[in-house]
Residue, then its C-alpha position, 0 to 999 in steps of 0.5 A: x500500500x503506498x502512502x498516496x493510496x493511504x492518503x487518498x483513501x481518507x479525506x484531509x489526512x496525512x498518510x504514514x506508513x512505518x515499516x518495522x521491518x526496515x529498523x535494527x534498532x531502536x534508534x533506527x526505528x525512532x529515524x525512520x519514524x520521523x522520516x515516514x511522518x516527514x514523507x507523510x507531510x511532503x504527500x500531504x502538500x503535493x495533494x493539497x498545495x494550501x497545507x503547510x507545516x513546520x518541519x519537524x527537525x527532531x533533536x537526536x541524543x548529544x554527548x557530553x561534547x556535543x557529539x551525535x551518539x550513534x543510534x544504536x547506543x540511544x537508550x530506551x529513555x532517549x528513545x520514548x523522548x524521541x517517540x513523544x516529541x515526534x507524536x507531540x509535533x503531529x498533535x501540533x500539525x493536526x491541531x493548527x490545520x484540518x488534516x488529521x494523521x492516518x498512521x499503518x504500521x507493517x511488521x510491527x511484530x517483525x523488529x521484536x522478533x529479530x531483537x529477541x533473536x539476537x538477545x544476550x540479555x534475559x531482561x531484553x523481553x521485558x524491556x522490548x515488552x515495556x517499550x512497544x507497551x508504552x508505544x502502542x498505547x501512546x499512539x491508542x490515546x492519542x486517537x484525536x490527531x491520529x484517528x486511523x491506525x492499522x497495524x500489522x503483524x503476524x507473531x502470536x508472542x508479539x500480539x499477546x505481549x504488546x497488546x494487553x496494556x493498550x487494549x485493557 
């Protein structure tokens, strides 16, 4: 599903699609996050030249010195900062404009997989766990600027470990 078809599907909508699969990490997921919304947005102007937005420019974990750290070794506060600015800078989009999001997120289930594979830790479930947790029901609660989210997946583990809190 491209994102013109998604956008075009639901009137004043901005179309993002997320491809899980696409990440190896946590900071890569946050990245490509950010870039699937920036797209969005970009659609969303070619499909109605009267919408404008303001960038979103995420700031990225700095060292001390004031150095990128690379995205692999961004924590997992670092990363539900980055998670909630991105998710803030969209509820500022929706509101000054009559667009609301449409958000599908593909192989949600795929980037656990293959974190829990390559895991040397035994907390790394719990982690992953608690971070998709705290993200899926971000995203459920903030149901007024993104109205239309498909999310798919195919792993049982997935659904039953990440879906219990958003769904309760």
């Amino acid at each position: 599903l491209g994102g013109n078809q998604l956008t075009g599907s639901i009137p004043d909508s901005i179309g993002v699609k997320l491809d899980f699969s696409r990440s190896k990490d946590l900071g890569g997921l946050m990245i490509e996050f950010e870039r699937a919304v920036s797209n969005g947005l970009e659609r969303a102007v070619l499909l109605d030249p009267t919408f404008s937005y303001d960038p979103l420019e995420i700031l990225y974990p700095r060292d001390a010195q004031g150095n990128l750290i690379p995205r692999y070794l961004w924590t997992i506060q670092q990363c539900n900062e980055i998670f909630s600015e991105i998710c803030r800078r969209m509820n500022g989009i929706s509101q000054s404009s009559s667009k609301k999001f449409a958000l599908f997120i593909d192989e949600y289930d795929s980037f656990v997989i293959k974190s829990l594979q390559a895991q040397t830790n035994s907390d790394n479930y719990l982690t992953m766990n608690n971070f998709f947790g705290n993200v899926f029901t971000k995203l459920k609660a903030n149901s007024e600027f993104i109205p239309f989210q498909f999310i798919t997946g195919s792993s049982r583990l997935a659904i039953r470990g990440f879906w219990s809190g958003p769904n309760n």
